[in-house]
C-alpha positions in Angstrom: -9.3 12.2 -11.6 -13.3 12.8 -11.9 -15.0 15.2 -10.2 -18.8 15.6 -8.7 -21.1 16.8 -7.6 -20.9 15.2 -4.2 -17.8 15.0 -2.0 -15.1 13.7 -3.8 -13.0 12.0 -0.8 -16.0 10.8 0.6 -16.2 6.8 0.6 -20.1 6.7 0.3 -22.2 3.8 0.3 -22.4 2.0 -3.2 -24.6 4.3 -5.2 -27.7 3.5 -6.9 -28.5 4.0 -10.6 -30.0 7.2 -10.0 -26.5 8.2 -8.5 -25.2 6.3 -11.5 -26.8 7.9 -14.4 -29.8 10.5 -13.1 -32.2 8.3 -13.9 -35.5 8.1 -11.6 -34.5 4.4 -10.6 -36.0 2.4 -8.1 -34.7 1.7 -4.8 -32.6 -1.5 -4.9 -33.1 -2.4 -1.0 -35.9 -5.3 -1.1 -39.3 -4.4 0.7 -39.4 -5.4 4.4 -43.1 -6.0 3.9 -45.2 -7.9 1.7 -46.5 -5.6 -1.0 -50.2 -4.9 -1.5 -51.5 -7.2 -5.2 -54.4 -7.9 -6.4 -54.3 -11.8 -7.9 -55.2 -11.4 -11.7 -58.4 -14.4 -12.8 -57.6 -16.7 -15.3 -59.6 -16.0 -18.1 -59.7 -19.8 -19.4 -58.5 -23.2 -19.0 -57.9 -23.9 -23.0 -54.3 -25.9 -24.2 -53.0 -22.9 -25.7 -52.9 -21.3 -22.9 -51.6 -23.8 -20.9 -48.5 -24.0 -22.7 -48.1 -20.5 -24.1 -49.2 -18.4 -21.1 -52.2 -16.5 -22.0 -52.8 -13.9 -19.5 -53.2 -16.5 -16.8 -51.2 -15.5 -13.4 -48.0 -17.2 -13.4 -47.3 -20.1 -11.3 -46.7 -19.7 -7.6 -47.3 -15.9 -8.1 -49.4 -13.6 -6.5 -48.0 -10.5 -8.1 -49.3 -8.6 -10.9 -46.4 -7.9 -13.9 -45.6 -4.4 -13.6 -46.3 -2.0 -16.2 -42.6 -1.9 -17.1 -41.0 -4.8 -16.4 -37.6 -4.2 -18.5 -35.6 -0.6 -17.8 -32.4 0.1 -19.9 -30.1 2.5 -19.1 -26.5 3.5 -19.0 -23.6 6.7 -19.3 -21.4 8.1 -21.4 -18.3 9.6 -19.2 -15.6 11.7 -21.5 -13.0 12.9 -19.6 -9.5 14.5 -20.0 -6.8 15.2 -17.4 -3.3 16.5 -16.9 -0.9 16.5 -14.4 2.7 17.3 -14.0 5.9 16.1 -12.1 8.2 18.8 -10.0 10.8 20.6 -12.9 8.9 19.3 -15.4 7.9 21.3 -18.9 4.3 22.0 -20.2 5.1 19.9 -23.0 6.4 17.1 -20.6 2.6 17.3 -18.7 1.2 14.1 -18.9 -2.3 13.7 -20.8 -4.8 10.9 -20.2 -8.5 10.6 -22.0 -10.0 7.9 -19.6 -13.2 7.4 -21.5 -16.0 5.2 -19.8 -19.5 3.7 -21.2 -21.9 2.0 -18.8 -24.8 0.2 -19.6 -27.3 -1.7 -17.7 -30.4 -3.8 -17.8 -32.7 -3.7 -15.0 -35.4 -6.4 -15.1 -38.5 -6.4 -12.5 -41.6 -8.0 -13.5 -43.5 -8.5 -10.4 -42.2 -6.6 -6.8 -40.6 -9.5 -6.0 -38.0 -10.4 -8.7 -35.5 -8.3 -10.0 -32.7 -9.0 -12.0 -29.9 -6.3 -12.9 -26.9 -6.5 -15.3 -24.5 -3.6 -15.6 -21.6 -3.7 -18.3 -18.9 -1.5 -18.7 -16.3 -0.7 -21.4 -13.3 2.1 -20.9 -10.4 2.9 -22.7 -7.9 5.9 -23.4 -7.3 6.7 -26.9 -4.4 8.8 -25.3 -2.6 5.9 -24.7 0.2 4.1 -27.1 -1.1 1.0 -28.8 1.4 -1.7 -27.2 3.6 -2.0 -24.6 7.1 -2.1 -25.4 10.7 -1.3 -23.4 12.5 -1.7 -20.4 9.7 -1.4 -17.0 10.0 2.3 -16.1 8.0 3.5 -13.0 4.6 5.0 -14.9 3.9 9.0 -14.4 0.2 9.4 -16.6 -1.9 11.5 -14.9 -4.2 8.9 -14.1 -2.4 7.9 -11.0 -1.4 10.9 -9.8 0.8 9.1 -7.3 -2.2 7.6 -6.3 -3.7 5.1 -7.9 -5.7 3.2 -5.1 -5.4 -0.1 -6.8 -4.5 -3.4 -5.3 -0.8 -2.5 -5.4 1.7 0.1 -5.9 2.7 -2.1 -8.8 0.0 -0.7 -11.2 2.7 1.8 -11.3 5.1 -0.1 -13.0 4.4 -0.4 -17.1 2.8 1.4 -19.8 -1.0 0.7 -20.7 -2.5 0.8 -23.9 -5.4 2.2 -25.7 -7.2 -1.2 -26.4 -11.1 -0.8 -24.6 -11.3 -2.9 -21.8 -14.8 -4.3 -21.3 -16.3 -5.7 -17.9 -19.0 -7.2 -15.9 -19.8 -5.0 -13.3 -22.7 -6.0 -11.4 -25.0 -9.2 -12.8 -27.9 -10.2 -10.3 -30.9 -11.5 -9.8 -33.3 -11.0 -6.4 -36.0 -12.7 -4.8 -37.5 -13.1 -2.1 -39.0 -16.2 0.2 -42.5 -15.6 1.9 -41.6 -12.6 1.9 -39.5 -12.9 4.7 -35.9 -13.8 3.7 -34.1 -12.3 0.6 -31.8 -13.5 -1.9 -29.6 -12.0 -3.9 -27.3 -14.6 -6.2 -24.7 -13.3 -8.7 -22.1 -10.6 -8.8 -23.1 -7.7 -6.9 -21.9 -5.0 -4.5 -21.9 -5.1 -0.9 -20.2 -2.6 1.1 -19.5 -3.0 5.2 -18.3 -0.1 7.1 -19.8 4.1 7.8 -16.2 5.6 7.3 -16.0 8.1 4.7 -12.6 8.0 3.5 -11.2 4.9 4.9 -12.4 1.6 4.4 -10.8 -0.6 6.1 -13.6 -3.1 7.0 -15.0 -3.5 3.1 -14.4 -7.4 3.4 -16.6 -8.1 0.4 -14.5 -6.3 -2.4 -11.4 -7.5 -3.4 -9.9 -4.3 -3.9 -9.3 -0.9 -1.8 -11.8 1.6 -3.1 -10.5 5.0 -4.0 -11.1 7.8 -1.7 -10.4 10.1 -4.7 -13.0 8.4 -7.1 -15.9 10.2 -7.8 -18.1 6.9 -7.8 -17.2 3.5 -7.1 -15.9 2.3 -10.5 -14.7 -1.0 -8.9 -16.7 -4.3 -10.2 -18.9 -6.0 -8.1 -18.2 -9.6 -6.3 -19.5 -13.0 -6.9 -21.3 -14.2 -3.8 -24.9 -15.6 -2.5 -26.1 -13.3 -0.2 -29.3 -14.1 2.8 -31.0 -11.5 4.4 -33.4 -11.5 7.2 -34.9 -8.4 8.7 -36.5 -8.4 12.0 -38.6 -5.3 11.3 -40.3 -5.2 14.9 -36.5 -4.6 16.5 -34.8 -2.8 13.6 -32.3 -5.5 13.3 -31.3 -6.9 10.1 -29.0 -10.3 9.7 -26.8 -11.3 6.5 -25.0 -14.3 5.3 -22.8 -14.8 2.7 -21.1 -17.1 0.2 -18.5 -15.1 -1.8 -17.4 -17.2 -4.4 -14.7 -14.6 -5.9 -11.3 -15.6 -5.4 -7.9 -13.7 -6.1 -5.5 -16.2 -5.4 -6.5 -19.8 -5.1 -8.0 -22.1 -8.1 -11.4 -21.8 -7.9 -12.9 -25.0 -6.2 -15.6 -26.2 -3.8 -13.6 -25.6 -0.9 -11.9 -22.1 -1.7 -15.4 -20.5 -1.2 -15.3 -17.7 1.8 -18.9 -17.1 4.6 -19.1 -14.2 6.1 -21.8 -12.7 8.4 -22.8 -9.5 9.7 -25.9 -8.3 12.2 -26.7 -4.8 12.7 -28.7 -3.3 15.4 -30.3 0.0 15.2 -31.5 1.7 18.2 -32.8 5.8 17.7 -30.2 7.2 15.7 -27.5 4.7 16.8 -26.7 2.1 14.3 -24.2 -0.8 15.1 -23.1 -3.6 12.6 -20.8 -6.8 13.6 -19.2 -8.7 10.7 -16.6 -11.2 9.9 -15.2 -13.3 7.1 -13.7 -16.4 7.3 -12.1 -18.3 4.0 -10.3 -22.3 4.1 -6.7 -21.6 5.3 -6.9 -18.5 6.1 -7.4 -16.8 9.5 -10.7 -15.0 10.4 -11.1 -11.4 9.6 -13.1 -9.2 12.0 -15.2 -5.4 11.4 -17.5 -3.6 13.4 -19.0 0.1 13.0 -20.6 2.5 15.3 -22.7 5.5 13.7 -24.4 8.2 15.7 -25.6 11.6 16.2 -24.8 13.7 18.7 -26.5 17.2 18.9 -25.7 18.6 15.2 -22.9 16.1 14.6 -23.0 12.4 12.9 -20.4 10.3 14.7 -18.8 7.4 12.8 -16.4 4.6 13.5 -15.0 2.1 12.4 -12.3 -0.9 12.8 -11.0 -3.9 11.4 -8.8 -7.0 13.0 -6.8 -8.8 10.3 -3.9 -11.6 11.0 -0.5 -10.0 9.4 0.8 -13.9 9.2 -1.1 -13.7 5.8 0.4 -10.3 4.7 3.7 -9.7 3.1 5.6 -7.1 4.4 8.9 -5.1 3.3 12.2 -3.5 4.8 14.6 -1.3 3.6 18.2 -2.2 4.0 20.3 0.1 2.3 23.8 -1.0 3.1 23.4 -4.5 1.9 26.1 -5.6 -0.6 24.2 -6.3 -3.7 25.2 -10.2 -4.9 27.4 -11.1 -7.8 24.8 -10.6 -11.3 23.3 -13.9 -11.8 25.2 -15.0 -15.4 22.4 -15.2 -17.6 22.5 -16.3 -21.9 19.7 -13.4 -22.5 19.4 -10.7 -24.2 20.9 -7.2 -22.7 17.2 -6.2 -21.6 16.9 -9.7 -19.8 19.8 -9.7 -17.9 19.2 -6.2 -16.9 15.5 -7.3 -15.5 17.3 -10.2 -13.4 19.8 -7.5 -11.9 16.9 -5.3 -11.0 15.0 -8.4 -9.8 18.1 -9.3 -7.7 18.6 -6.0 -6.1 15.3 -5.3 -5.3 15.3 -8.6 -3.3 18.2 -7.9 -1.7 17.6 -4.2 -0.7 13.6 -4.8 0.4 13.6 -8.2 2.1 10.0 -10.0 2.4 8.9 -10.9 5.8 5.8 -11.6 7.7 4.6 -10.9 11.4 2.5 -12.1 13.2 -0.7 -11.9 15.7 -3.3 -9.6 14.7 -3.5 -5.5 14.3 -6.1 -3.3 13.9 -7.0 -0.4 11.3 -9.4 1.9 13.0 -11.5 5.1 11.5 -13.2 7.3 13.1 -14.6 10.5 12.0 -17.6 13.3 12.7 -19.1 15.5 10.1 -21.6 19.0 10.9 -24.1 20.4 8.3 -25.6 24.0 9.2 -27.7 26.4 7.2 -26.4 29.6 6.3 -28.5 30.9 3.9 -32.8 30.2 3.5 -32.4 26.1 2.0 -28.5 26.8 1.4 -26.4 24.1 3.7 -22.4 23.6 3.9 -21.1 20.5 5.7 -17.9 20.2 7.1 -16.5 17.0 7.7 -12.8 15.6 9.6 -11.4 12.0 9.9 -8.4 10.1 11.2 -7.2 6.8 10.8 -4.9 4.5 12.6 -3.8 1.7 10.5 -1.2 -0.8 12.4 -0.2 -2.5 8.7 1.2 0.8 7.6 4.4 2.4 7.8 6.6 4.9 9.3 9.2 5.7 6.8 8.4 5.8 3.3 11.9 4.5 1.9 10.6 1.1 1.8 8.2 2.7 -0.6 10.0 1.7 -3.7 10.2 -2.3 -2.2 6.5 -2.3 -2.9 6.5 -1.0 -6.2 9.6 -2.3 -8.1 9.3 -5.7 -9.6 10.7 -8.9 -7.5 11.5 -12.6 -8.3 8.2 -13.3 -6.1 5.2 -11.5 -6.1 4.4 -10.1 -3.1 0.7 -11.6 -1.1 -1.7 -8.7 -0.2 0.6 -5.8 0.0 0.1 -2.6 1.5 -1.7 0.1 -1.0 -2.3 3.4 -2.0 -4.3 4.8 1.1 -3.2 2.4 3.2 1.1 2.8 3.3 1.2 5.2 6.2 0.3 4.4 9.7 -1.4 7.9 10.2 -3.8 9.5 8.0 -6.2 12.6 8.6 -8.4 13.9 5.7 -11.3 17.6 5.9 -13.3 18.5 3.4 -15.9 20.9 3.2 -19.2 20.6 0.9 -21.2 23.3 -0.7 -24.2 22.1 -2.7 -26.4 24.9 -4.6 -25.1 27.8 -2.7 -26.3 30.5 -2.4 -28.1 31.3 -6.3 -26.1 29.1 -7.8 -28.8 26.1 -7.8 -27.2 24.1 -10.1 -23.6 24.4 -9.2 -21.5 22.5 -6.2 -18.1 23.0 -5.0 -16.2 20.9 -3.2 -13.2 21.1 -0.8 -10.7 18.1 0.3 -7.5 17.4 1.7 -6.1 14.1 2.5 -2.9 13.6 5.0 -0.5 11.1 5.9 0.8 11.9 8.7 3.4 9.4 8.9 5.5 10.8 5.7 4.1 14.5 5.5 3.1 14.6 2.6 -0.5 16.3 1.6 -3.1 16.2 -1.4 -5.5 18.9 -1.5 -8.3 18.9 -4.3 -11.1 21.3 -5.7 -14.0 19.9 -7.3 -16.9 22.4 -9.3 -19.7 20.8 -11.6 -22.6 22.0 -12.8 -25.8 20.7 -14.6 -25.7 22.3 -17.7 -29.1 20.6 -19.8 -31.4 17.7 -18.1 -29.2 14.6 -18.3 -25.9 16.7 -19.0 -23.4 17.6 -16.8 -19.8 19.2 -16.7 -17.0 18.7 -14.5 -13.7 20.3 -13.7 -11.2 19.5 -10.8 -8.1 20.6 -9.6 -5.7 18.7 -7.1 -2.1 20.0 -6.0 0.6 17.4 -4.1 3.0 18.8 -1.3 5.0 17.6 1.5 7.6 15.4 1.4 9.3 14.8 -1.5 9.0 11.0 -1.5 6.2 10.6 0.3 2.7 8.9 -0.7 0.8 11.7 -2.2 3.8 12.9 -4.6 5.8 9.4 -4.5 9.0 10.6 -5.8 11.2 7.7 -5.8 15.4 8.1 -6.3 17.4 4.9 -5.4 21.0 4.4 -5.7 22.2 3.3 -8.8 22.2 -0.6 -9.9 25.5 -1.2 -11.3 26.0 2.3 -12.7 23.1 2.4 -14.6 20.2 4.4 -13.0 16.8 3.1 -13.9 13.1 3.2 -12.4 13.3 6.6 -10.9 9.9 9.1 -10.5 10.5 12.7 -9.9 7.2 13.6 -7.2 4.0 14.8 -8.6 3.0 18.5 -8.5 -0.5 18.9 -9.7 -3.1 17.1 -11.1 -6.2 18.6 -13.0 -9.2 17.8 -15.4 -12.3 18.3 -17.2 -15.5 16.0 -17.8 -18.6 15.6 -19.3 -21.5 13.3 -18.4 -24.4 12.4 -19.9 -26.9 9.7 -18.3 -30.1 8.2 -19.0 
């Protein structure tokens, strides 16, 4: 896990570069109003300039080319982290190097075009070179029994050390009479005001992270309209999300979506909803607000559970007869694990639609001259989760069909309740900030609680450090020990729960 020096469970709006990196970067949002230019004379009408420029104003411009028009940037993240399963050995602890390079090119030559490309490589030199063996149930202490990816499945296998290199974010910005504003190209847009839970983020494909320091997840490919109506603090979006996960990409498979929000004093409301071909609608809305010293957040989201597969446990099912199979050994033993698995965690589907609802309330007071702590609670309801974590292992272990948008890590339980408590600078220690989290399913009782410290040790450097311990029940979510009855005597995909988790980092960003 990574560590900051913000709150670590604390599902924050995408950041900026200058959350990014540290560098003084300029606010993304595009201007509301026309900026103030002054129109540049052409010096002369001659052929050369004509064709090569000159330092005529460009066509159908009005701005003047800013004094930088090309910014590059990026950071180097080295990190290292251990964690252990219950009865394990310190030689057993698992050891990961998660190593990650970001670089970005931010292009702005007038105030009304922008275009911004951020790449990213990772990799973990602690990791073997190939993958090799029988599937076993992974316990690196990258996932700490929570990996927050797509699916539990990420779970199963071995990865390798070979870098891994991807676009993040590629965009370009404009603007039209300075009144609507584009944005085309893969880019982040994030729907919602809960902290921890995010169950209204329509526009990514995957579920971010609550234990993430940033969001490392890549951007999405979609057009994306904006109109402000600045004399009524409202603010309209449409979308065309051309990212897909499932279907082969053609004209039809593109998704709309539209959101308004409404802002009135410090009460902000936004109305969203997504609609793809074949698919039902999905629906969001969020309510922020303050009340005395407290900011008030909620949040929901209505999605049809006909398009979401679902899994039992049924324990005292006969397995079938193994499937006679000319393989090898290892083959037929992956059909009889394929076979059981089926048998003993049906697939179903419901349907009608359920909702996921957040709601939250954080309180910030000053104890000390400019020194502030903020404490900060949320619950969520989520109707797709579930109440007894033995089906668990149906969402993890491999199947003869892939399952369509499982349940994932953050998401299993039904009940969920997180508190953490911030302290930035205290006291004398300017540079320092400590931070305090606990997540909570409260449908299988079991608990993660995490301590965060960094500290900015030289201008552009910073150091990290984290701790995290797992308790509560033994196979719930946050330790996800898993032991299932044998498959014809042999005992295979089996995770003892995870104890503790900790790390070290060091950042440097320009």
């Amino acid at each position: 896990m990574l560590c900051s020096n913000t709150a670590v469970l604390r599902a924050q709006e995408r950041p900026t570069e200058a959350d990014l990196f540290g560098a003084a970067a300029a606010d993304q949002s595009p201007s509301l109003s026309p900026p103030e230019t002054s129109r540049v004379a052409p010096t002369s009408n001659t052929r050369d300039q004509s064709i090569l420029g000159g330092t005529a104003t460009p066509m159908f411009s009005d701005e003047t080319t800013t004094a930088d028009p090309l910014t590059i940037g990026g950071q180097l993240y080295l990190r290292a982290q251990s964690g252990a399963l219950l009865n394990r050995q310190g030689e057993d602890y698992d050891l990961s190097v998660p190593t990650l390079l970001d670089l970005y090119l931010d292009a702005r030559p007038n105030d009304r075009v922008r275009g911004f490309v951020l790449a990213r490589m990772s990799y973990d030199p602690a990791q073997p070179d190939s993958i090799s063996g029988v599937p076993s149930v992974g316990t690196t202490a990258s996932d700490n029994g929570t990996s927050g990816s797509a699916s539990l499945s990420s779970l199963l296998g071995t990865q390798t050390n070979a870098p891994r290199v991807l676009l993040d974010q590629f965009w370009l910005r404009f603007d039209m009479w300075h009144t609507l504003f584009i944005t085309a190209g893969r880019q982040h847009v994030r729907w919602g005001a809960a902290r921890f839970w995010t169950p209204a983020d329509f526009l990514h494909l995957r579920r971010r992270n609550p234990l993430d320091v940033f969001d490392a997840r890549r951007g999405t490919d979609m057009l994306k309209l904006h109109l402000p109506i600045e004399s009524n603090s409202w603010n309209f979006y449409a979308y065309a999300i051309t990212a897909n996960q499932n279907d082969t990409p053609t004209l039809y498979s593109v998704a709309g979506a539209a959101r308004a929000e409404f802002v009135a004093g410090s009460n902000e409301l936004g109305l969203g909803a997504l609609l793809r071909r074949g698919n039902q609608a999905k629906f969001a809305a969020d309510l922020s607000m303050a009340i005395g010293d407290l900011d008030v957040y909620a949040e929901a989201a209505l999605l049809d559970v006909r398009e979401i597969d679902r899994v039992g446990f049924e324990p005292d099912l006969a397995l079938p007869d193994p499937i006679s199979s000319s393989g090898s050994q290892q083959d037929q033993l992956v059909a009889r694990i394929l076979q059981a698995v089926d048998t003993r965690y049906p697939a179903y589907r419901e349907h009608g639609y359920k909702p996921q609802v957040v709601g939250g309330l954080s309180y910030t007071q000053k104890y000390n001259d400019n020194d502030t702590f903020t404490l900060g609670v949320e619950y969520f309801y989520n109707a797709l989760g579930y109440s007894d974590p033995r089906v668990y292992p149906g969402l993890v272990f491999p199947r003869t069909n892939s399952l369509i948008n499982p349940a994932s890590f953050f998401y299993l339980g039904q009940h969920y309740a997180a508190l953490f408590l911030l302290l930035p600078a205290p006291f004398a220690l300017d540079l320092h900030t400590v931070t305090i989290s606990t997540l909570a399913n409260l449908s299988d009782r079991s608990f993660v609680t995490r301590v965060d410290y960094a500290v900015q040790l030289l201008t552009h450097l910073r150091f990290e450090a984290y701790g995290a311990v797992f308790y509560g029940r033994r196979n719930g979510e946050f330790r996800f020990g898993i032991d299932i009855p044998s498959i014809d005597d042999l005992r295979v995909l089996k995770r003892d729960p995870a104890a503790f988790n900790v790390g070290l980092a060091l950042r440097i960003s320009i």
